[in-house]
Backbone as CSV, one residue per row, in Angstrom:
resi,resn,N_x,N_y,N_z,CA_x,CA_y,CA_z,C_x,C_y,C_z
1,UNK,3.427,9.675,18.152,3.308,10.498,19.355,3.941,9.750,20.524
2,UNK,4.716,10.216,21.153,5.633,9.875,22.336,4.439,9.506,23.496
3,UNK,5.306,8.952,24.719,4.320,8.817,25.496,4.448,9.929,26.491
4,UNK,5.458,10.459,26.720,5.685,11.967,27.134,4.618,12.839,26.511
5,UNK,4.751,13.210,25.140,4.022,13.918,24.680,2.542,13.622,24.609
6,UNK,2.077,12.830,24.808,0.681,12.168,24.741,0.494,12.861,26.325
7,UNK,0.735,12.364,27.553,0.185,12.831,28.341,0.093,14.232,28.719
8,UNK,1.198,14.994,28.071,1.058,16.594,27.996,0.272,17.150,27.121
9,UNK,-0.480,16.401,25.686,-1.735,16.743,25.061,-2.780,16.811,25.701
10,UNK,-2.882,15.386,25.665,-3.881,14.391,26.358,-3.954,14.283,27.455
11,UNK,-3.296,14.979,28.266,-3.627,14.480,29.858,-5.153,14.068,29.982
12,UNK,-5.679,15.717,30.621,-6.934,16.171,30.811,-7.681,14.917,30.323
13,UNK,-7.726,14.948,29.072,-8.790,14.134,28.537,-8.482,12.220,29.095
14,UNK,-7.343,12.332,29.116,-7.004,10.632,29.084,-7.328,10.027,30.649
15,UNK,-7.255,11.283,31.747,-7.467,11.261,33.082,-9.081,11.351,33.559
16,UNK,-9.910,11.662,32.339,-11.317,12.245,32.454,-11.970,10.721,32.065
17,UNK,-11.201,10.082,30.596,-11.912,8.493,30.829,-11.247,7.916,31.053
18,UNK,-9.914,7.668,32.224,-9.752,6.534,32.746,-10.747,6.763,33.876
19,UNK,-10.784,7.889,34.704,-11.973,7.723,35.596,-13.390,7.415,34.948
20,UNK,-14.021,7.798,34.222,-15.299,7.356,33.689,-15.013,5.922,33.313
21,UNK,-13.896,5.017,32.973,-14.002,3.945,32.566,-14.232,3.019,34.160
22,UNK,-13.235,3.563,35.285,-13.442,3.289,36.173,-14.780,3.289,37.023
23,UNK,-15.417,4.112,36.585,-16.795,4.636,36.681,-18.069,3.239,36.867
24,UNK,-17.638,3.446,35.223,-18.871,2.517,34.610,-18.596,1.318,34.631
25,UNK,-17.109,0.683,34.287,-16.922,-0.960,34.008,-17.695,-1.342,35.358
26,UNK,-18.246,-2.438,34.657,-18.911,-3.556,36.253,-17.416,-3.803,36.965
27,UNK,-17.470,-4.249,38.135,-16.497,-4.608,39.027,-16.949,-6.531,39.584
28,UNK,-16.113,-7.178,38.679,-16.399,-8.216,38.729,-15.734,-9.188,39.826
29,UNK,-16.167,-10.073,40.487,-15.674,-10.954,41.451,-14.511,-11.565,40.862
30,UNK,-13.300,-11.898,42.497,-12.480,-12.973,41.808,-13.076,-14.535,41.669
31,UNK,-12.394,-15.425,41.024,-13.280,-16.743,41.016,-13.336,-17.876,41.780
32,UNK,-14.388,-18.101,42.221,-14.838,-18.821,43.594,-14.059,-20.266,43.607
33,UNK,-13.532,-20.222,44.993,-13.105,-22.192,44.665,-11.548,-21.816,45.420
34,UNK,-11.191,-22.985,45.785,-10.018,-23.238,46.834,-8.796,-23.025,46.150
35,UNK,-8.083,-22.328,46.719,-6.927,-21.223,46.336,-5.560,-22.825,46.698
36,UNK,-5.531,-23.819,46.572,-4.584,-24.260,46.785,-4.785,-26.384,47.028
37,UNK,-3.807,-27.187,46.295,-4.626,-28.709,46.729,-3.511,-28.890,45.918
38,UNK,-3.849,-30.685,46.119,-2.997,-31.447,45.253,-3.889,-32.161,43.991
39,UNK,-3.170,-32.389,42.997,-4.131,-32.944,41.672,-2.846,-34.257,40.962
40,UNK,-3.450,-35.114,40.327,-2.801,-35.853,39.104,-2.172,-36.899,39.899
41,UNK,-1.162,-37.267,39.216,0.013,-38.788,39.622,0.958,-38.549,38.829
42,UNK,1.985,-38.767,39.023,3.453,-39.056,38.012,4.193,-37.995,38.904
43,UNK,5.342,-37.357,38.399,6.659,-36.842,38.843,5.788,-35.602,39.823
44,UNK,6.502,-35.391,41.013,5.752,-34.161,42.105,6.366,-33.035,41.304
45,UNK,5.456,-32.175,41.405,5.753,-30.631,40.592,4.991,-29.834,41.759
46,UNK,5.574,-28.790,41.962,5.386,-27.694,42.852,5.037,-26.423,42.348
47,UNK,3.291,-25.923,42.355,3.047,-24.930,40.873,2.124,-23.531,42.057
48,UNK,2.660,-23.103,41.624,2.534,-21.693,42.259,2.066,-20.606,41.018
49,UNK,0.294,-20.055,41.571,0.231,-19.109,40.409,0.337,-17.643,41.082
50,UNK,0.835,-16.769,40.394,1.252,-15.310,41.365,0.647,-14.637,40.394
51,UNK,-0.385,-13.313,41.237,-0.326,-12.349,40.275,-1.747,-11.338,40.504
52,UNK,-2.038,-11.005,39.867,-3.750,-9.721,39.872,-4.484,-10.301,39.633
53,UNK,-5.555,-9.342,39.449,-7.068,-10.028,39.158,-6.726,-11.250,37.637
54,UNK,-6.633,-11.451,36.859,-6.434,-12.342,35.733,-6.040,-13.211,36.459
55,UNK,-4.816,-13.129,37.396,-4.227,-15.153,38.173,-5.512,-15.153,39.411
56,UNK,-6.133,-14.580,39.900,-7.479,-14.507,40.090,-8.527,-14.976,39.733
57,UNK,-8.192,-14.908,38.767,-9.478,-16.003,38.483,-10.420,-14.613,37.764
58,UNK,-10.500,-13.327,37.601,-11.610,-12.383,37.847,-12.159,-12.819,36.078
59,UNK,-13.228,-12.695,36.104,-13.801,-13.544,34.578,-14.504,-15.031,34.499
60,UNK,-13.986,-15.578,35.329,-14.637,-17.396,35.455,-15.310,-17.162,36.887
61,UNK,-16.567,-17.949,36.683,-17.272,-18.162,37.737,-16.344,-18.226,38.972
62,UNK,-15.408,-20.169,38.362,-14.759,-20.610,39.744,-13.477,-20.494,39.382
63,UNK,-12.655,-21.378,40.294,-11.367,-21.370,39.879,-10.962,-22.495,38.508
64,UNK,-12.129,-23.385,39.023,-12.089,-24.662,37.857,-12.054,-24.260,36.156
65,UNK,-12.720,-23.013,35.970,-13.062,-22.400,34.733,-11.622,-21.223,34.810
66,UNK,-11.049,-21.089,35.588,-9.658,-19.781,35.629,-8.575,-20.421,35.380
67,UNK,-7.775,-19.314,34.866,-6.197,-20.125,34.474,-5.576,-21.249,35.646
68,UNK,-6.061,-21.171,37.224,-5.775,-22.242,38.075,-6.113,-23.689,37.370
69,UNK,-7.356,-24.029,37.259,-8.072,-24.662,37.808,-7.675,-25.213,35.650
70,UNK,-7.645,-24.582,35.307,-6.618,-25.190,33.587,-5.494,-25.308,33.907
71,UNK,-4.677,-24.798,34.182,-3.448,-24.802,34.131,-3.154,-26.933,34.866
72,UNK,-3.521,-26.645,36.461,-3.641,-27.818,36.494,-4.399,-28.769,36.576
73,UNK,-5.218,-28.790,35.732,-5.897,-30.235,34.388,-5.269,-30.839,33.870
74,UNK,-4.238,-29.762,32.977,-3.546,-29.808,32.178,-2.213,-30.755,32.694
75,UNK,-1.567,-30.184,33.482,-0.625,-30.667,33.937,-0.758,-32.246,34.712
76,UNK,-2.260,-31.978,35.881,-2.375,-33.407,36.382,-2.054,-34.359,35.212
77,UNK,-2.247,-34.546,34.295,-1.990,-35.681,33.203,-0.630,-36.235,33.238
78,UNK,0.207,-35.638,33.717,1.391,-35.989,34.310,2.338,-35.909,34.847
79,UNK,1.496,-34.997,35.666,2.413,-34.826,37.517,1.752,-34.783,38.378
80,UNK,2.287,-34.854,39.096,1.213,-34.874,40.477,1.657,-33.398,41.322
81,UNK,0.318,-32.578,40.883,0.300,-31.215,41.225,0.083,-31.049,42.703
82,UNK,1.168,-30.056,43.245,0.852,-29.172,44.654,0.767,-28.218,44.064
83,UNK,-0.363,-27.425,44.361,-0.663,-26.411,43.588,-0.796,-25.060,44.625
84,UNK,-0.697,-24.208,44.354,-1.072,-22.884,45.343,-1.357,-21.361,44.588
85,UNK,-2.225,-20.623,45.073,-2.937,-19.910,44.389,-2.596,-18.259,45.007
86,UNK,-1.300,-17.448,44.863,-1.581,-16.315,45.726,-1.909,-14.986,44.638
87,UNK,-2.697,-14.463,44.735,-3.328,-13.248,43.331,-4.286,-12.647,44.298
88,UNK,-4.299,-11.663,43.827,-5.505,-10.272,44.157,-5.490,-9.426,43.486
89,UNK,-7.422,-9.275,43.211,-7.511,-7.961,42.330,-6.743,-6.907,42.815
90,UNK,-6.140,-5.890,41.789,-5.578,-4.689,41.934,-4.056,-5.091,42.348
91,UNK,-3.670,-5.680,42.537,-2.227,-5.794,42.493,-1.763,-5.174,41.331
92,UNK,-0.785,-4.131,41.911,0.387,-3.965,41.149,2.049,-4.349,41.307
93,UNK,2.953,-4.097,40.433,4.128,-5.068,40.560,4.768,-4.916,42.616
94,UNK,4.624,-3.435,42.747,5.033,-3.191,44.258,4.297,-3.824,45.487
95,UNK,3.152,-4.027,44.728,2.234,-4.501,46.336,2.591,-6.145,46.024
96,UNK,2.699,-6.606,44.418,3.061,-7.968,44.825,4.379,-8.499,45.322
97,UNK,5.434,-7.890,45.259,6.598,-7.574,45.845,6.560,-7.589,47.341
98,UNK,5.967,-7.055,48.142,5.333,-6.991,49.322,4.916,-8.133,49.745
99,UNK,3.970,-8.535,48.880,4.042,-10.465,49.160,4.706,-10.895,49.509
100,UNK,5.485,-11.319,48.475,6.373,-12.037,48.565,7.483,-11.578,49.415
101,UNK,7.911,-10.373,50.038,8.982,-9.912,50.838,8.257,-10.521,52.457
102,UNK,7.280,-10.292,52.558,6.150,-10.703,53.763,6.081,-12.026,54.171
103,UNK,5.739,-12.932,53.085,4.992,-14.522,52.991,6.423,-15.372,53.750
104,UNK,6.640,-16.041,54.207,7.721,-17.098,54.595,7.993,-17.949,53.461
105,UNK,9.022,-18.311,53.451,9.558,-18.701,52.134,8.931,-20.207,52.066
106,UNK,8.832,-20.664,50.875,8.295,-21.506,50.400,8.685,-22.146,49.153
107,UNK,8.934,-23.611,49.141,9.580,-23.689,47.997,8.747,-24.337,46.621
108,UNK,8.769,-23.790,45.688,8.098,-24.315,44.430,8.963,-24.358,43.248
109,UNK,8.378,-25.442,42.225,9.280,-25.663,41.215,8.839,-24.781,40.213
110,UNK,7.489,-24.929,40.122,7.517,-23.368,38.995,6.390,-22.413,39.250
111,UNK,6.609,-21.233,38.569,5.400,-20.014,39.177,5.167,-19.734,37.809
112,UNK,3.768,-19.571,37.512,2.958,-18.587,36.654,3.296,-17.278,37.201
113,UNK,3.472,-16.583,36.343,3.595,-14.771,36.559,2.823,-13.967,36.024
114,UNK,1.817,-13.235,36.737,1.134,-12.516,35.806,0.938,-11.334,36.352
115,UNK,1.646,-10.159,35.773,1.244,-9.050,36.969,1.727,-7.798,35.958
116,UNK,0.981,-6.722,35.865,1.328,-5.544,34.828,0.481,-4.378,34.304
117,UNK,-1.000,-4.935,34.580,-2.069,-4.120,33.758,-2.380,-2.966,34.543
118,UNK,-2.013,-3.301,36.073,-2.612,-2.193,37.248,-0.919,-1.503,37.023
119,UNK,-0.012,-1.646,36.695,1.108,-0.760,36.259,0.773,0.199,35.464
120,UNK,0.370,-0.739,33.987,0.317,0.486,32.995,-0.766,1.343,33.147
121,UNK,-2.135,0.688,34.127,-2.630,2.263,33.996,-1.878,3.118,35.020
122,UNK,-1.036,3.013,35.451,0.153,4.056,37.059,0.451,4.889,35.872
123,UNK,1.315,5.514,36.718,2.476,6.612,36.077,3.560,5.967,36.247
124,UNK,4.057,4.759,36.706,5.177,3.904,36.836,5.762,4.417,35.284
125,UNK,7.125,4.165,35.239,8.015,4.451,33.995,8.040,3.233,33.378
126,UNK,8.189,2.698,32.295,8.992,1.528,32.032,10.084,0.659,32.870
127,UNK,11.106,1.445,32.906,12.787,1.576,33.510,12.014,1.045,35.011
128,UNK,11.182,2.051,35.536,11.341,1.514,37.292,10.313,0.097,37.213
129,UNK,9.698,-0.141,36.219,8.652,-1.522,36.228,9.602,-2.692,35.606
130,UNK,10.741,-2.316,35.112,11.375,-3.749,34.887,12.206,-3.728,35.671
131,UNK,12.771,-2.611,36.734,13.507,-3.100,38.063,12.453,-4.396,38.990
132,UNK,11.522,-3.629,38.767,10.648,-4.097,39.782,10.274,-5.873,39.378
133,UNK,10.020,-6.027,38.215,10.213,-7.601,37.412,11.281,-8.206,38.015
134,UNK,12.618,-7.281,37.295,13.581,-8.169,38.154,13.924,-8.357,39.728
135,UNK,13.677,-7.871,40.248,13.747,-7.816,41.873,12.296,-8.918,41.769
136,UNK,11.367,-8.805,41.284,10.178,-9.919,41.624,10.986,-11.829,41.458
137,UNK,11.743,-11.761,40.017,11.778,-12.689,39.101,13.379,-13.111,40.470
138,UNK,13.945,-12.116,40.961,14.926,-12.655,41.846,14.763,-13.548,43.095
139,UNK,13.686,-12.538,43.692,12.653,-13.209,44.838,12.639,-14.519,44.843
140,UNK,11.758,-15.197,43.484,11.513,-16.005,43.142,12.474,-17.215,43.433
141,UNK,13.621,-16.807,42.520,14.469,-17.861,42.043,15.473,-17.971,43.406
142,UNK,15.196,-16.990,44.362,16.186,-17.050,45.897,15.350,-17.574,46.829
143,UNK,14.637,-16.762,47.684,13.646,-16.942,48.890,12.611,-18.141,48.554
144,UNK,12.167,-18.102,47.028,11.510,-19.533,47.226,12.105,-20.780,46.237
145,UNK,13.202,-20.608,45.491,13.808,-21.628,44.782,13.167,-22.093,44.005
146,UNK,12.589,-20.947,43.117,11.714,-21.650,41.833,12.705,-21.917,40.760
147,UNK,11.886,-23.023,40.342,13.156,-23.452,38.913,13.049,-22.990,37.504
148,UNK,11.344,-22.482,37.629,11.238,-21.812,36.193,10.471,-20.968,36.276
149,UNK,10.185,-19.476,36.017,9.020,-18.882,35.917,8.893,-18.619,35.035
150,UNK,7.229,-18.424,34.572,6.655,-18.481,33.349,6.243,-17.334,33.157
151,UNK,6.398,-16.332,32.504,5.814,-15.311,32.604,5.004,-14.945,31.419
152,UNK,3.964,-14.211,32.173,2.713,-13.962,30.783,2.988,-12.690,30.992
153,UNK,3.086,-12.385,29.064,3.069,-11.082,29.111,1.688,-10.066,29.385
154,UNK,1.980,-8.845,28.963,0.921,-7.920,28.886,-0.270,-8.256,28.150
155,UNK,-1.529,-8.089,28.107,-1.949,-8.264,27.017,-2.946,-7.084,26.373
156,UNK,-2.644,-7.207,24.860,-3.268,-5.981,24.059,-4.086,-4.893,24.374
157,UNK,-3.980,-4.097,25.046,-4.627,-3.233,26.020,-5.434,-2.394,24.391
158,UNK,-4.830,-2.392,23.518,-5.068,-1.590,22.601,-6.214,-2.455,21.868
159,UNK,-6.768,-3.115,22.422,-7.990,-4.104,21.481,-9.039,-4.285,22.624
160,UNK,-8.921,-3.775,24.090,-9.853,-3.821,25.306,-11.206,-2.888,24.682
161,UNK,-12.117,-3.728,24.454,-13.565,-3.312,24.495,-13.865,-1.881,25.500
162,UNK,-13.686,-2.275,26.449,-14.155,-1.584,27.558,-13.403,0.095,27.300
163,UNK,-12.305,0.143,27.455,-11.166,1.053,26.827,-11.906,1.956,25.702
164,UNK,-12.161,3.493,26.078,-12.298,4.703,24.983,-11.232,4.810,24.656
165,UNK,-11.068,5.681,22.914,-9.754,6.161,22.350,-10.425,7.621,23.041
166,UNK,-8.702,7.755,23.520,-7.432,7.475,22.792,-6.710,6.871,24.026
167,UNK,-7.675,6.288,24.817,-7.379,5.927,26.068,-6.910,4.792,25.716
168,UNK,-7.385,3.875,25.029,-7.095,2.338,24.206,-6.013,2.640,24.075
169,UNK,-5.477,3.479,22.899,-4.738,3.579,22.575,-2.841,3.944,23.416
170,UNK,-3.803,4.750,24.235,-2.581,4.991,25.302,-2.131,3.926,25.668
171,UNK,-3.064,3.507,26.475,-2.615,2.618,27.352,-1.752,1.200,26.475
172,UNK,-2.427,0.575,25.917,-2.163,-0.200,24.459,-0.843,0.302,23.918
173,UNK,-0.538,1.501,24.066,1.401,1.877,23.475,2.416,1.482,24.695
174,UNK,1.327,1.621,25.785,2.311,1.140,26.799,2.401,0.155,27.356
175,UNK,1.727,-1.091,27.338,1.657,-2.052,27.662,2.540,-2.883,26.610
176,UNK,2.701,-2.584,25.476,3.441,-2.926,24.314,5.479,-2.810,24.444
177,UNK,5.230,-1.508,25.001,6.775,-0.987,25.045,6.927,-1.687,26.315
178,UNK,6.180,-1.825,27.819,6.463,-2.859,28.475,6.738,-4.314,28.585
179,UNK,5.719,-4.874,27.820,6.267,-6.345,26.663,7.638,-6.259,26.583
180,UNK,8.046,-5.399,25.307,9.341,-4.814,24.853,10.479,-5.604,25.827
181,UNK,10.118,-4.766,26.505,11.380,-4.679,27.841,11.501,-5.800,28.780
182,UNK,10.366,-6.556,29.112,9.626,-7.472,29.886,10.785,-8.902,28.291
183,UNK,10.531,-8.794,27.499,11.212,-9.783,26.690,12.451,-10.153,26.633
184,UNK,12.878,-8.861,26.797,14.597,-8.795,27.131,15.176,-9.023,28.215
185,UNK,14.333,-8.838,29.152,14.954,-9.315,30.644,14.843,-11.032,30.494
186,UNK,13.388,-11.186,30.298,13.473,-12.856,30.305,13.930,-13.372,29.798
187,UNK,14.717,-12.836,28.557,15.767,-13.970,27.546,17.407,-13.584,28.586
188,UNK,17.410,-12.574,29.192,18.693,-12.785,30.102,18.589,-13.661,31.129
189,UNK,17.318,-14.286,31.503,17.646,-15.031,32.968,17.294,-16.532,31.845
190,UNK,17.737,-17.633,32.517,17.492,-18.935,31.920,16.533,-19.536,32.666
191,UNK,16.451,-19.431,33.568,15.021,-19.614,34.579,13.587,-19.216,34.311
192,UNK,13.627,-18.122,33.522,12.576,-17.424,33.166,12.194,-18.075,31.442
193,UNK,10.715,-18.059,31.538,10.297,-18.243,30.220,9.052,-17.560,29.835
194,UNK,9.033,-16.664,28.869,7.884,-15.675,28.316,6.726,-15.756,27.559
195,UNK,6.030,-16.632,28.251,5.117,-16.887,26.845,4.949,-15.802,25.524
196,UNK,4.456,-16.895,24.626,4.626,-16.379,23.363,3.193,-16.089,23.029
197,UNK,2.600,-15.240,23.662,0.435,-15.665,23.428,0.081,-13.922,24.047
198,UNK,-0.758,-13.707,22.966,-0.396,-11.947,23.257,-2.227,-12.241,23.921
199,UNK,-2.755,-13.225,24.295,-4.132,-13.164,24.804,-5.056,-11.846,24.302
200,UNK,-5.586,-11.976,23.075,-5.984,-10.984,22.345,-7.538,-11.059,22.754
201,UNK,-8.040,-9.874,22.967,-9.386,-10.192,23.180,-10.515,-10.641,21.916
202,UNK,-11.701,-11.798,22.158,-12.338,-11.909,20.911,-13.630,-12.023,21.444
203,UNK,-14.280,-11.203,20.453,-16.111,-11.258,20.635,-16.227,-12.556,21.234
204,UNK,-16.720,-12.349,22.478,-17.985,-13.168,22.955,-17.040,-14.162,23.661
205,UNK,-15.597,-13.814,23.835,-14.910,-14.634,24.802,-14.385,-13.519,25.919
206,UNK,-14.567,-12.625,25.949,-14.084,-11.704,27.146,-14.920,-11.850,28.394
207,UNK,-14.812,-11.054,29.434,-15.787,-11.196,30.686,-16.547,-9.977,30.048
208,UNK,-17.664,-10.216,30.833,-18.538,-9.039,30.628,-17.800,-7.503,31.013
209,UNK,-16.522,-7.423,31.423,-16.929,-6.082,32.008,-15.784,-5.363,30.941
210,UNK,-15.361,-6.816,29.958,-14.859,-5.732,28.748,-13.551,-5.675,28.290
211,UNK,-12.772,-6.463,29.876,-11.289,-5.939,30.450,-10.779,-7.500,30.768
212,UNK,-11.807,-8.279,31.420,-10.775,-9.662,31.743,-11.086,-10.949,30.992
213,UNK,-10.270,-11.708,30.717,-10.420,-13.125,30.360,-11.614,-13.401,30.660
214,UNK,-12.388,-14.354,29.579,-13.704,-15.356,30.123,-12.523,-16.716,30.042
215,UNK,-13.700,-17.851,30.333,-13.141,-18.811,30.515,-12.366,-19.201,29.266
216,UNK,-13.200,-19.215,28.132,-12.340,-19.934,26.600,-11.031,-19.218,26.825
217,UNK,-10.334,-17.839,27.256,-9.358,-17.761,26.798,-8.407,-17.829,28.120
218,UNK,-8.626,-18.080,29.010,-8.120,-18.738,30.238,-7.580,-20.363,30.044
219,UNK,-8.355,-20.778,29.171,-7.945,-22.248,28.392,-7.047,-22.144,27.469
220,UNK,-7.289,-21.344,26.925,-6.017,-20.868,25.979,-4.614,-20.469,26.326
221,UNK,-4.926,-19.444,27.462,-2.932,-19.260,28.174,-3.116,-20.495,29.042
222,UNK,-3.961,-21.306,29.583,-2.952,-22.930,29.966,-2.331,-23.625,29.311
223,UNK,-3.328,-23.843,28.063,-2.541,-24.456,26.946,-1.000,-24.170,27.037
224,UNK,-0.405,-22.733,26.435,0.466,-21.869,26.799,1.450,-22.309,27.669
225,UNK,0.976,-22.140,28.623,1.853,-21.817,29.894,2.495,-23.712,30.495
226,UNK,0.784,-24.592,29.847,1.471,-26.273,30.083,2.467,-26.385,29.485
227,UNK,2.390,-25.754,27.860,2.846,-26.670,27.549,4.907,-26.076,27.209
228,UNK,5.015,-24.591,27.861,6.383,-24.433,28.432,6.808,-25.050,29.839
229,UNK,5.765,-25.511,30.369,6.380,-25.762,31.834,7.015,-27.617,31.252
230,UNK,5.830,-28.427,30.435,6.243,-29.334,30.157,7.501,-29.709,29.724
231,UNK,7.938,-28.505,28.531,9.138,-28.826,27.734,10.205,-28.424,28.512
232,UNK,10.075,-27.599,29.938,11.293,-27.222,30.277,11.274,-28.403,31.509
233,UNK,10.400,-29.123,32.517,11.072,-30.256,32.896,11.060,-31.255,32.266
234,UNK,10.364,-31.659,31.080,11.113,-32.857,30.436,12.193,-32.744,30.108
235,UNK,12.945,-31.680,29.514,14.248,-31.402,29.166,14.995,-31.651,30.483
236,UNK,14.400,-31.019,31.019,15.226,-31.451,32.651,15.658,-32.974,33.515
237,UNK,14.731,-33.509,32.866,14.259,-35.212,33.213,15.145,-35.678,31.876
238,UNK,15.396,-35.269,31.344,16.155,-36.017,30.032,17.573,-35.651,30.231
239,UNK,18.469,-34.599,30.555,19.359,-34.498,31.065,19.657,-34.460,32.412
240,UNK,18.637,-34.574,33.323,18.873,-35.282,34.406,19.270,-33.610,35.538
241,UNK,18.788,-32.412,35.145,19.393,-31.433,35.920,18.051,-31.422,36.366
C-alpha cells in the first residue's frame, strides 16, 4: 500500500489516533542539567548537539544520563570537549532551520544531528524534507564551519510501543523511506556521516511514554556517534587535514 493511498483509505482513521495518541502519551520533560561546558584533556574538539526532543535529552532524568552528557564521557577520554547543547521538544526540520538562520554564527568541529520524527508525523513530502536536510547540512558546513556532521537517522517508528496500527505502521513506512533518502544525500557530502544504529526500541529500555529513548539506549547512539566522530578526526590527525 502506497503512502498516497494509505492516507486516502486511512485518513479518517490514522488522523483519529494520531490525535488520541497525542491525547494520552504522558508528555515528558526535557533533561535537566546545563546545556553547554567544557570536559576531558587532549586535542580541543568543538561538539555541538542539534536537534528535538531525543538531542534533548526527553527520556533521561538529566543531561548526564542523555545522549549529551554520553556522548561527551565518551569523547572527554580524549579531547578536551567544548560542548554546546541547542534542541527543543517539537522541533521540526523548518523550525530548526530557523535556528540556525537566527543564532550568530559559531564555529564547531562537529555536530550531532538529530531531527525528523516531528516531520514524519507532518504532511511534509519526502522530496521537500531532504531539501530541507540539505539546506540544514549546508548551514552547517558554511555559517558555522563544521567539519563533520553526524547524523542519526530516523528511528523505527514501526516498533514504537506507544504507536496504534495502522498508525505504527504508517508512520514506520515513512520514517523508513525517509532513512532511504536521508542515506543518499549523506554518502554525497564527505562531511557528513550517517550512523549505522537504527535505535530500535527494547522492553524496559524506552521512556515511559512509549516514544523516547531511556537512558540505556542513549548510551548506545554515543557509543555510535563516538565512535564515528573518533575515526573521522583520527584519520584527520593521521593525514594531517
Amino acid at each position: 500500500m502506497t503512502e498516497t493511498f494509505a492516507r486516502i483509505a486511512l485518513g479518517p482513521l490514522l488522523l483519529i489516533q494520531g490525535l488520541y495518541t497525542r491525547w494520552v502519551t504522558p508528555k515528558l520533560p526535557e533533561a535537566e542539567g546545563e546545556r553547554q561546558g567544557v570536559a576531558g584533556r587532549g586535542v580541543a574538539l568543538r561538539l555541538l548537539i542539534l536537534g528535538d526532543s531525543a538531542a534533548a535529552g526527553v527520556g533521561a532524568a538529566t543531561q548526564d544520563e542523555a545522549i549529551t552528557g554520553k556522548l561527551v564521557a565518551r569523547l572527554a577520554n580524549d579531547y578536551r570537549i567544548t560542548w554546546t547543547l541547542w534542541a527543543q521538544s517539537g522541533l521540526d526540520s523548518r523550525a530548526l532551520l530557523n535556528v540556525l538562520e537566527r543564532n550568530s554564527p559559531e564555529p564547531f568541529d562537529v555536530v550531532l544531528l538529530c531531527v525528523g520524527v516531528n516531520d514524519v508525523t507532518s504532511r511534509i513530502s519526502a522530496d521537500q524534507w531532504l531539501v530541507q536536510q540539505d539546506r540544514l547540512m549546508e548551514l552547517l558546513s558554511g555559517k558555522y564551519a563544521v567539519k563533520q556532521i553526524v547524523v542519526s537517522p530516523l528511528p523505527p517508528m514501526h516498533l514504537f510501543p506507544a504507536l496504534p496500527q495502522p498508525l505504527r505502521w504508517y508512520l514506520g513506512s515513512r520514517a523508513s523511506r525517509f532513512n532511504h533518502r536521508l542515506a543518499g544525500l549523506a554518502e554525497r557530502k564527505d562531511h557528513c556521516t550517517l550512523l549505522a544504529i537504527s535505535l530500535a526500541p527494547v522492553a524496559g529500555l524506552m521512556a515511559a511514554d512509549g516514544f523516547h529513548p531511556g537512558p540505556a539506549i542513549y548510551s548506545l547512539w554515543a557509543d555510535h556517534a563516538a565512535r564515528a566522530i573518533q575515526q573521522r578526526f583520527q584519520h584527520n590527525k593521521n593525514t594531517g587535514s
